[in-house]
C-alpha positions in Angstrom: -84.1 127.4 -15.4 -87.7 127.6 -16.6 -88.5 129.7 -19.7 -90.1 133.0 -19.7 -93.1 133.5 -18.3 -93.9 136.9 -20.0 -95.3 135.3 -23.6 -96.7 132.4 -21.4 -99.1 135.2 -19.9 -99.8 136.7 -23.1 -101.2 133.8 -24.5 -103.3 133.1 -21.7 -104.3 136.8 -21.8 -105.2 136.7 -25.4 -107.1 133.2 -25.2 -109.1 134.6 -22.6 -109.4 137.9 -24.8 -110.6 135.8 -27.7 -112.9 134.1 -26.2 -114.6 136.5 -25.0 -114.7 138.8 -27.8 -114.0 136.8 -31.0 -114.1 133.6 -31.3 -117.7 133.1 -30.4 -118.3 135.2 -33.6 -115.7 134.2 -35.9 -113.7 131.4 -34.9 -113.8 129.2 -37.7 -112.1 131.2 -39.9 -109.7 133.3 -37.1 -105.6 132.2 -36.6 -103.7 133.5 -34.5 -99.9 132.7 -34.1 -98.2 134.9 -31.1 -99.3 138.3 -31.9 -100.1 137.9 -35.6 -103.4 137.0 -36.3 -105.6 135.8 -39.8 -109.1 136.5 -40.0 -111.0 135.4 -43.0 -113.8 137.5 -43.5 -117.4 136.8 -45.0 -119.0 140.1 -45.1 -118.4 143.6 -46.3 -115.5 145.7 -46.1 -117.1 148.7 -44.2 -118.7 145.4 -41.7 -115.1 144.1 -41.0 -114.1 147.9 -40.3 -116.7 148.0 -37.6 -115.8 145.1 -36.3 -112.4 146.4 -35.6 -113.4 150.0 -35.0 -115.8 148.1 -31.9 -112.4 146.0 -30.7 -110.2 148.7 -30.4 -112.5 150.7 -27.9 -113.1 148.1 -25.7 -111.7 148.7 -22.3 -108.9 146.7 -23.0 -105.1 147.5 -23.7 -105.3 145.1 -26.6 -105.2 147.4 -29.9 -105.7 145.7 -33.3 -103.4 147.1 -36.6 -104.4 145.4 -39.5 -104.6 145.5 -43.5 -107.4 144.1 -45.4 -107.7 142.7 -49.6 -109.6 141.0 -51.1 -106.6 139.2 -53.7 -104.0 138.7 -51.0 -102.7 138.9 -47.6 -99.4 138.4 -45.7 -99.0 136.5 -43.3 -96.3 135.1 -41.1 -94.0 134.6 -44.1 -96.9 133.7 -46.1 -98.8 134.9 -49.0 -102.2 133.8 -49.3 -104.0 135.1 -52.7 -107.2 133.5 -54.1 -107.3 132.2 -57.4 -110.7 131.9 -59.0 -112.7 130.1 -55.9 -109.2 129.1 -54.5 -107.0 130.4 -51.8 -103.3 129.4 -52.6 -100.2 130.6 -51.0 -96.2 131.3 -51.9 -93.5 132.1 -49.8 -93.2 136.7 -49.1 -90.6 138.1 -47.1 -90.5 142.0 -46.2 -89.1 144.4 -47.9 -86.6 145.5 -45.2 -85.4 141.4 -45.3 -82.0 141.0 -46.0 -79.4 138.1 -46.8 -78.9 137.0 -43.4 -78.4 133.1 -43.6 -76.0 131.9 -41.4 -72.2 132.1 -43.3 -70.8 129.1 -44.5 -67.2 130.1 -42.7 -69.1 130.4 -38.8 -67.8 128.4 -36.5 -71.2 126.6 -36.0 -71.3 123.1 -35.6 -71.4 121.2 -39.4 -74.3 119.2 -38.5 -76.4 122.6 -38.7 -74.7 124.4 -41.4 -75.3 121.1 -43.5 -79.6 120.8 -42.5 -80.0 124.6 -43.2 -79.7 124.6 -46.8 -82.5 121.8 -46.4 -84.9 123.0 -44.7 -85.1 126.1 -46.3 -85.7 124.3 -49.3 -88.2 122.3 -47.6 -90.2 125.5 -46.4 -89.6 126.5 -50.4 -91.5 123.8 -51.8 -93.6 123.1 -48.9 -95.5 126.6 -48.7 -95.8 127.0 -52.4 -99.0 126.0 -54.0 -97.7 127.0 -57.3 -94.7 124.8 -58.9 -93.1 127.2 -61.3 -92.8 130.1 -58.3 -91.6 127.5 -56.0 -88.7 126.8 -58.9 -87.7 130.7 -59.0 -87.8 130.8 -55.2 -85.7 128.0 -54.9 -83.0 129.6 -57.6 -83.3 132.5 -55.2 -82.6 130.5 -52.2 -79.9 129.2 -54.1 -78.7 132.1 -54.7 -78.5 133.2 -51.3 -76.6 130.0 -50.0 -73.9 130.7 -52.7 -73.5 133.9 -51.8 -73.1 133.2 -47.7 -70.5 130.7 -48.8 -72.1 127.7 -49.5 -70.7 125.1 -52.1 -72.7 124.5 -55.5 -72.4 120.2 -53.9 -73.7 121.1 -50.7 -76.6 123.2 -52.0 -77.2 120.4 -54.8 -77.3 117.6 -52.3 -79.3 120.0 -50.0 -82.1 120.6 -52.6 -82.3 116.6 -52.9 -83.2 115.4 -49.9 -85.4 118.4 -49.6 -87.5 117.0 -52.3 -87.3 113.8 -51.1 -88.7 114.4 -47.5 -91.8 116.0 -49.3 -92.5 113.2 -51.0 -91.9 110.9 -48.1 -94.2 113.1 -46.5 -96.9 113.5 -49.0 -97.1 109.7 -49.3 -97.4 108.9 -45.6 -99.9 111.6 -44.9 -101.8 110.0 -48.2 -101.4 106.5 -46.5 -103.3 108.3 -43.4 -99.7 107.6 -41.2 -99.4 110.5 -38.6 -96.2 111.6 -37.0 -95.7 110.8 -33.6 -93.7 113.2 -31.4 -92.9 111.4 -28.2 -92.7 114.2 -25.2 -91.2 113.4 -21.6 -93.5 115.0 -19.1 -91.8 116.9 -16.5 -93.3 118.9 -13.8 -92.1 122.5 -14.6 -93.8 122.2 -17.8 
């Protein structure tokens, strides 16, 4: 069985959109992932407002919410601030988020109960530019393993080889090593 085809179309949709209507303007500093998009903008406030004012009555069904700051923006579960010339970023999660990491007790295979607790503390102290709120979101990710069941060992060990992978990783990107992901081509893709 093949996967959707609906967000296939979208994306094609929204490249051909872009194209057309952005990033001949402002590509070099426009991301989009699925339907949520980043836009750094050089220019004014009221300019970037008529920018958007001008996208959202072309005849077009795509419509364009968006926020704006100058400090700091989400996105994805990103927060991107600037510091001084800087832009930095930390981990932000909605305020409607709750605690739903999968319980220790599910009847999940162990393999994946056992790599969770890693890679969210991977995704921790990968998308942190700043070490001492990395620390306190890791004690809150902690946190919220412990209280889903998770053993003070498991979470331990856990939060060890998640900082060893990011150094592993640090050190071969410094060493100029790329990661090679092998894909078997198959006609339906």
């Amino acid at each position: 069985m093949g996967a959707p085809m609906a967000p296939m179309y979208a994306n094609v949709f929204m490249y051909t959109y872009e194209k057309r209507h952005i990033l001949t303007q402002y590509g070099e500093h426009y991301f989009r992932f699925i339907n949520d998009i980043l836009l750094l903008w050089i220019g004014s406030t009221e300019e970037f407002n008529l920018m958007m004012q001008n996208l959202n009555s072309l005849p077009s069904p795509v419509r364009f919410i968006f926020e704006t700051s100058t400090t700091h923006i989400n996105f994805l579960d990103l927060q991107i601030f600037v510091t001084g010339k800087q832009f930095r970023d930390t981990l932000c999660s909605k305020p409607t988020d709750s605690n739903t990491i999968l319980h220790a007790s599910s009847f999940h295979p162990t393999n994946l109960k056992d790599s969770l607790p890693i890679f969210q503390f991977i995704r921790v102290l990968r998308n942190n530019s700043d070490h001492y709120i990395a620390e306190t979101q890791i004690k809150d990710m902690f946190t919220k393993f412990l209280t889903r069941g998770y053993s003070k060992t498991c979470l331990n060990l856990a939060y060890t080889r998640a900082v060893k992978s990011i150094t592993e990783n640090k050190i071969h990107q410094a060493n100029g090593e790329r990661f090679i992901f092998p894909q078997a081509f198959h006609s339906e893709s």
